[in-house]
C-alpha positions, 0 to 999 in steps of 0.5 A, a space after each residue: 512515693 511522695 517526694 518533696 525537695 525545698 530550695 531557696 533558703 539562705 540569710 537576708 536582711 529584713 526588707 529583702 526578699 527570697 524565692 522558695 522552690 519546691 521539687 516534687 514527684 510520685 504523684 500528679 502534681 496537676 491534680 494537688 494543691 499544694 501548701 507552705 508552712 513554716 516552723 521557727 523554733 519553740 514553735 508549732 508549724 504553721 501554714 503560710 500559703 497555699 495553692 489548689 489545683 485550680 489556681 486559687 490561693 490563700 495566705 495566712 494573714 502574717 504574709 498577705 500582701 508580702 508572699 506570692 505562692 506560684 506552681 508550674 504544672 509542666 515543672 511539677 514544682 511550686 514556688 514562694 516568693 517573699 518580698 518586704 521579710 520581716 525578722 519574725 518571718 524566720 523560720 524552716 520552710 516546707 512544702 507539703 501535698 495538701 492531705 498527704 501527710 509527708 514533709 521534705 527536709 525544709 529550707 532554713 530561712 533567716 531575716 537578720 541585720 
């Protein structure tokens, strides 16, 4: 069974930075891309970031630059690190196994002054 656990959120001011984590098990972490995406309210979900199994990345235009995806296979967990936050990078973070259709709760992210 496919379980996700996101970590990492909190209450930043614009121009700081996060460190999102994600903890995963049922599956083989080695073998799955992995992805963010970020839903902030009245809005739909959109992705942020991903990662292949072979280490290649791609990042949605809004956060290139600014957002840094990582994995560790030996931990099973992939990370977000977000530098230079703006207020419209607010939003509930997830996880997600790329082509399995399942969410973990989410990390709140805030960018306010």
């Amino acid at each position: 069974q496919v379980q996700l656990v996101e970590s990492g959120g909190g209450l930043v001011q614009p121009g700081g930075s996060l460190r999102l984590s994600c903890a995963t098990s049922g599956f083989t972490f080695s073998s799955a891309g992995m992805s963010w995406y970020r839903q902030a309210p009245g809005k739909e979900r959109e992705l942020v970031a991903l990662i292949r199994s072979d280490g290649s990345t791609f990042y949605a235009d809004s956060v290139k630059g600014r957002f840094t995806i990582s994995r560790d296979n030996a931990k099973n967990a992939t990370y977000l690190q977000m530098n230079n936050l703006k207020p419209y990078d607010t939003a509930v973070y997830y996880c997600n196994v790329i082509g399995i259709a399942k969410w973990g709760q989410g990390t709140q992210v805030t960018v306010s002054s």
